[in-house]
N, C-alpha and C positions, 0 to 999 in steps of 0.2 A: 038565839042559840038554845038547844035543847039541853034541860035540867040540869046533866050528867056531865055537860062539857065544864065547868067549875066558869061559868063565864062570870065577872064580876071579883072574883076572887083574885089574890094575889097569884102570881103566877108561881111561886114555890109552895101554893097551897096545891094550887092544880096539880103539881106532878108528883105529891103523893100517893101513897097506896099497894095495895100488891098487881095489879095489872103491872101489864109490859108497857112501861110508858116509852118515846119513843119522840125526838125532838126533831124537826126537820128547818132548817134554817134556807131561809129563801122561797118569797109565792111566787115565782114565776111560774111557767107553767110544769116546769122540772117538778119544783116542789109543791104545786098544788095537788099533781099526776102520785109523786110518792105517799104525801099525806092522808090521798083518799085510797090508795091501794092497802095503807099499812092500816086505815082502820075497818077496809072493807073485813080483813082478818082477823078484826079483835083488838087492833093494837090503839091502846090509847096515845093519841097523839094532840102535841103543839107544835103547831105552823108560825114562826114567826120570820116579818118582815120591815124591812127597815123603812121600808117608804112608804108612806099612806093608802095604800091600794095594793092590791094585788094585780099580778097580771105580767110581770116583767118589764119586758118592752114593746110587749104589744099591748098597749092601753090607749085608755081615750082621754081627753079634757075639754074642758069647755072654752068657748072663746066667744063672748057675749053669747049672742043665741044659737051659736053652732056646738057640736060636740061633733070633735074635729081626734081622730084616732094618729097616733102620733107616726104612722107611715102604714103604708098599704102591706097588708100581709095576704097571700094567699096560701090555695095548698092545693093539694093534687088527687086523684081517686084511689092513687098508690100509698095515700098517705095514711096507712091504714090506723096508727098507732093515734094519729090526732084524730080520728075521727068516732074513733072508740070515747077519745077522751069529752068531743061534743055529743057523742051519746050521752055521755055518763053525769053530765051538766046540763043535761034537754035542753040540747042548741042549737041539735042537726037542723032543723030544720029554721033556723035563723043564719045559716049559714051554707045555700043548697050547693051543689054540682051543677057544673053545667050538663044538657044531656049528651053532649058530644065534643070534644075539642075543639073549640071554632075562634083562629086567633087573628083579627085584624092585623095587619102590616103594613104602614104608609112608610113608602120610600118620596121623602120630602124632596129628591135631585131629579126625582123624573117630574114630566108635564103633567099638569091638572089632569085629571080623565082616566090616566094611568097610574097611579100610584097606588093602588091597592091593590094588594095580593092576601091572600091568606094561610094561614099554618091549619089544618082540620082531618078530622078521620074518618075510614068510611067504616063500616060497619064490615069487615075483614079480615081475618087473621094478621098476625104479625108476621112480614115488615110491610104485606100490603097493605094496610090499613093509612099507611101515609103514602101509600105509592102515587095516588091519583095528585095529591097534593104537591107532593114533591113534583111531577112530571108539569104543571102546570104553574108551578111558586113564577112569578112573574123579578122578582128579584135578583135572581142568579142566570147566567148562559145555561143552554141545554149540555154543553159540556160539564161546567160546574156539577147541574144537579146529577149527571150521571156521575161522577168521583165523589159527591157527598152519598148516593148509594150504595157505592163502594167500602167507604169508610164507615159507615153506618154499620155495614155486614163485619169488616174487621172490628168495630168496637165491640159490637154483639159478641164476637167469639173470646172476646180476652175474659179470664179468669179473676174473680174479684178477690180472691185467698191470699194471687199470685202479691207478696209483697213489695216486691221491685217496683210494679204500678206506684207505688204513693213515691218514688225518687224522681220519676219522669214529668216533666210539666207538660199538660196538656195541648199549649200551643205547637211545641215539637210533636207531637204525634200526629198530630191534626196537619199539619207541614208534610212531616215523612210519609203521609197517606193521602197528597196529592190536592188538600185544600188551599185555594187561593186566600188572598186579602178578603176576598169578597165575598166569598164563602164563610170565613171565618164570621164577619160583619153581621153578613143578614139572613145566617142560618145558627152558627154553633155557639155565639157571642150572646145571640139576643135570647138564647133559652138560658145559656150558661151565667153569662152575670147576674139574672134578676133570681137563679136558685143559689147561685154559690158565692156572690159578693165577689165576683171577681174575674178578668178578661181571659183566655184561654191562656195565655205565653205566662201567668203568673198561678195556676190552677195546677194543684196535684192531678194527674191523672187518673188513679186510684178514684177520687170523689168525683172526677167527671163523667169516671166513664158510669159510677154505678147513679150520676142520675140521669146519664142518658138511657143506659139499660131499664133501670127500675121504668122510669118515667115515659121513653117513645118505644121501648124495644120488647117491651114483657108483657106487656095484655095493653089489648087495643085500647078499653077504655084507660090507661092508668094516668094519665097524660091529662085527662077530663079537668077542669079549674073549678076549685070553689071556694068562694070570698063570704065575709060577712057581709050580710045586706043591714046588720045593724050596729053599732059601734062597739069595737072592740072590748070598752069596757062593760059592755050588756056580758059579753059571752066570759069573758076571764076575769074578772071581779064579779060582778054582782051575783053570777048563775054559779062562778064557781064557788062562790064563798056562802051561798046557800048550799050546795050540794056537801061542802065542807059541815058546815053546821047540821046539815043531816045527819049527815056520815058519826056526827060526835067528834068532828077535833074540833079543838079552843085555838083559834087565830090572832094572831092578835100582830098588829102591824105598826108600823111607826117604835120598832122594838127591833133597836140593831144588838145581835152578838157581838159580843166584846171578845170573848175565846172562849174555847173549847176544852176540856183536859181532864185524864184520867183521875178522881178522887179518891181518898186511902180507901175506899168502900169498895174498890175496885170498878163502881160505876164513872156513868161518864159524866161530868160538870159542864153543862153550859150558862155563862154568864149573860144577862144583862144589863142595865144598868141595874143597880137596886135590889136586884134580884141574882139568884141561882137556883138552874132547875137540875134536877138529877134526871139522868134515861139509863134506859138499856140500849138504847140504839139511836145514831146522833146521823143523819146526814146533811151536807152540804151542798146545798142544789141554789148555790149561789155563780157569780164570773170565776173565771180559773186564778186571778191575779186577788180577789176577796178569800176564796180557797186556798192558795196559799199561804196568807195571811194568818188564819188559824186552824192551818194544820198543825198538828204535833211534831217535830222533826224525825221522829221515825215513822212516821205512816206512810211514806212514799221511797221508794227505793236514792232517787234523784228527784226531788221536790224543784227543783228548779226550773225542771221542763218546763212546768207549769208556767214560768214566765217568758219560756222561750215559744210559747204558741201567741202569732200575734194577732191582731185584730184589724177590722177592715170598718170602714166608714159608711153610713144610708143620709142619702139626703133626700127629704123629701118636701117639695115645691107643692104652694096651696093656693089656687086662684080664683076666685068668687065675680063669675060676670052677675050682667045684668037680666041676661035671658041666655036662652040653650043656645049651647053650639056645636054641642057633641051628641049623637042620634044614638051611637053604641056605649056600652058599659064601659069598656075597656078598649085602648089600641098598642100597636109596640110602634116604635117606630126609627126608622132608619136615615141617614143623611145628614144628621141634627144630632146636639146634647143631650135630648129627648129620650126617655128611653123608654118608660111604660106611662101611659095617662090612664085616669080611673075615673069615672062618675061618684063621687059621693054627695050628692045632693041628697038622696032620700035618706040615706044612712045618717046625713049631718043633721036632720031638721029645719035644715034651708026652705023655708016657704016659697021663696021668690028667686028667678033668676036660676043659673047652673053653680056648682062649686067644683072643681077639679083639683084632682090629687098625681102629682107626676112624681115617681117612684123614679130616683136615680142610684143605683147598687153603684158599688165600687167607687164611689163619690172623692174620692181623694182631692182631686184637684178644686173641685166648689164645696168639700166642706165647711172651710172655714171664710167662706165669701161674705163679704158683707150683704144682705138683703138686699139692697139700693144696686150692687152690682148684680145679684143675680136674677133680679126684676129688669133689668135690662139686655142682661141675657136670654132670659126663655121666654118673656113673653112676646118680641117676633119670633123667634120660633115655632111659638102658639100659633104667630099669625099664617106664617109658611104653610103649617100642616093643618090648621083649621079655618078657611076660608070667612066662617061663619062669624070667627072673634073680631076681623078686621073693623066690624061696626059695635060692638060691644062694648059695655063701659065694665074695666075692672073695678070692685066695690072693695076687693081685699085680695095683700098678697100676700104672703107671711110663709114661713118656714118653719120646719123643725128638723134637726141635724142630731143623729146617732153617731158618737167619733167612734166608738167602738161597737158598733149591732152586731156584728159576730165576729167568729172568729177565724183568720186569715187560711182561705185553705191552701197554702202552699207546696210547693214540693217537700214531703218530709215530714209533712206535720201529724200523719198516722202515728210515727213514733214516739211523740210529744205526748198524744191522749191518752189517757189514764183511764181503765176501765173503773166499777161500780164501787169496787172491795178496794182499799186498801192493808196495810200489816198492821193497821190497828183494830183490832177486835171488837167487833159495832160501831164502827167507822164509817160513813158509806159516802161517795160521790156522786152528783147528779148535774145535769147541765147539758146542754146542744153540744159543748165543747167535749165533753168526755167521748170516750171512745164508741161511740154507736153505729161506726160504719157510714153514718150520714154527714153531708153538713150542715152547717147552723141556722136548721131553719124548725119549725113548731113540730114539723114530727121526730126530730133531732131531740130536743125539750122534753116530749114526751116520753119514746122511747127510752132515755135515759131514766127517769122518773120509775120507767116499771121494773127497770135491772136492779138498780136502786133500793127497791119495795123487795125486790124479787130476793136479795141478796141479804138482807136485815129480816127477812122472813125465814128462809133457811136457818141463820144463823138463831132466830128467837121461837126456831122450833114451832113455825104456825104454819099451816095449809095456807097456801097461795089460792088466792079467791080464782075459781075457774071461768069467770067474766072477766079478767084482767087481762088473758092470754089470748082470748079469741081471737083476737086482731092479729095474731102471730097465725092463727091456721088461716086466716083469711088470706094471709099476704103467700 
């Protein structure tokens, strides 16, 4: 850390002084996103975190010689607010775009030979830019794909303001606009769970339709995919916690808040063990059920909501053959439990052999499966959709299971989220879960991070750094 951050010092030494100090609880990426925005403007700040790393939930571990990131995360060319934030952590380019939307689809119930179709763009204005794809998706009847056109144009038209959208669950409109079973399956299901944790019949409206807008309906490229090609916790601990250290905040992790609370000084007290630090501006860029936890009972009109927004399940399945048997990076796929597969072999430091990462959202029903069952689950399935594994020896199977990765986008749940400010004065909220418009995914996280920044700056009377916004003229 550089000089000026009191690194080494007690942490109630640090937050002495006359600067605006400025306490932000939670490194995920919410709070890593605030903490660098409030010192890009002067604000002296501490980051702290309760678990050993930062990064949230998108982090990595080691597993003997693999470093194994604990579920597949991607993101989109719409996602302009994270990508600002891999600028600002030099990781863009640890982390590329594809140059064109190009989405493999095995449909495991048709013949060998036949089972591939793909999702892709052509270089086209919008809605032609998926026309050619759409007209040709091997998945759907030529009836189908003409009503998923259809409804594609009725979604585009609906109004994102309109608030009656967030009462409506997405499967009924998707129904009343002419989509079958199958349609549902292997066109609006297989975008829609792996962005929103969750099947069309159980999905506000409101959140589906703006990421189908944002995402196939509003600039041809916006849709483009881009993944880390190096493990999660290269790009969200270690670059961000250099960038942090640049920046001048003092981090310090493995340091949970105990509470929060006005002091006779009329400043704000954040505990933790051992310690209390004093701020002018405290935000919580921690889960909505920890948030509530230590909020003050008047910061929130009905504090309760907060535990009335619930949460949805990731599982994600991890298979180590002995040699390759997947040619492409990524597939989705259809007929099967299966839902997305990822190559992480070079990202893991796997020498030898493939490793595969099978991303299952909405995971309810094999969350809580034993190992032993769910290794007998998917890997025929493997076999089904990947020819190539039928000879391979698996070397390792292993799991890791998110009960709560985000948060349930239900019907209703707009109502629930809580924007930046609350009615305590230097109070401030962050999180995928707060009201961003989005759901719970990294540019959710982020986005909220800069309202957040944006909204403790106003209030501590500092010019908001004009690099923080661009991402909003981009978009």
């Amino acid at each position: 850390m550089s000089e000026d951050t009191g690194a080494g010092e007690p942490l109630a030494e640090s937050a002495r002084g006359t600067a605006r100090h400025a306490v932000v609880v939670g490194g995920g990426l919410a709070g890593v996103t605030t903490a660098l925005a409030l010192a890009d403007a002067g604000v002296r700040v501490t980051l702290l975190e309760g678990r050993p790393r930062l990064g949230g939930l998108a982090f990595s571990f080691q597993r003997g010689a693999l470093t194994v990131d604990n579920g597949q995360h991607v993101y989109l060319r719409c996602c302009t607010a994270y990508r600002w934030f891999l600028d600002r952590i030099d990781a863009t380019e640890l982390a590329p775009l594809q140059d064109r939307l190009d989405v493999p689809v095995l449909d495991v119930a048709r013949p060998e030979g036949r089972r591939l179709g793909r999702l892709r763009r052509d270089p086209l204005p919008v809605p032609l830019h998926l026309g050619r794809s759409l007209a040709a998706y091997p998945h759907l009847s030529l009836a189908e794909r003409a009503k998923v056109g259809r409804a594609a144009l009725a979604l585009r038209a609906l109004d994102l303001t309109d608030p009656a959208l967030d009462d409506q669950d997405f499967g009924g409109w998707l129904a009343a606009h002419g989509q079958s079973a199958r349609a549902v399956e292997a066109l609006w299901d297989l975008v829609g769970v792996a962005t929103l944790n969750a099947v069309a019949g159980d999905c506000s409206l409101a959140l589906a339709a703006m990421v189908f807008k944002t995402g196939l309906l509003s600039d041809p490229g916006a849709a483009d995919i881009g993944w880390a090609h190096v493990p999660l916790g290269e790009l969200h601990d270690r670059l961000a916690r250099k960038a942090l250290d640049s920046a001048g905040v003092r981090t310090e992790v493995r340091t949970r808040v105990t509470s929060v609370f006005v002091n006779e000084n009329g400043r704000w007290s954040v505990q933790v063990p051992g310690e209390t630090l004093e701020a002018d501006a405290v935000v919580l860029a921690v889960p909505q059920r920890e948030a509530h936890g230590l909020l003050p009972g008047d910061a929130l009109d009905d504090p309760e909501r907060l535990l009335r927004i619930g949460t949805a399940p990731i599982l994600n399945i991890h298979v180590v053959y002995d040699r390759t048997v997947l040619r492409k990076p990524f597939f989705a796929a259809l007929g099967t439990p299966v839902q997305w597969v990822f190559d992480r072999t070079a990202a893991s430091g796997l020498g030898e052999g493939q490793y595969l990462a099978l991303s299952q959202s909405a995971a309810r029903d094999d969350i809580d499966a034993p190992v032993a069952a769910l290794r007998e689950r998917y890997l025929p399935e493997l076999e089904r959709l990947l020819p190539a594994t039928r000879g391979a020896r698996v070397q390792d199977f292993f799991v890791t299971r998110e009960r709560t990765a985000t948060f349930a986008p239900t019907p209703g749940v707009g109502r629930l989220r809580p924007g930046a400010r609350t009615k305590a004065p230097g109070l401030y909220l962050a999180g995928a879960w707060t009201a961003t418009g989005w759901p719970a995914t990294m540019e959710s996280a982020v986005r909220s991070g800069v309202s957040a920044a944006d909204a403790a700056l106003a209030a501590l009377g500092r010019p908001r750094p004009r690099h923080l916004f661009e991402f909003e003229e981009a978009a």
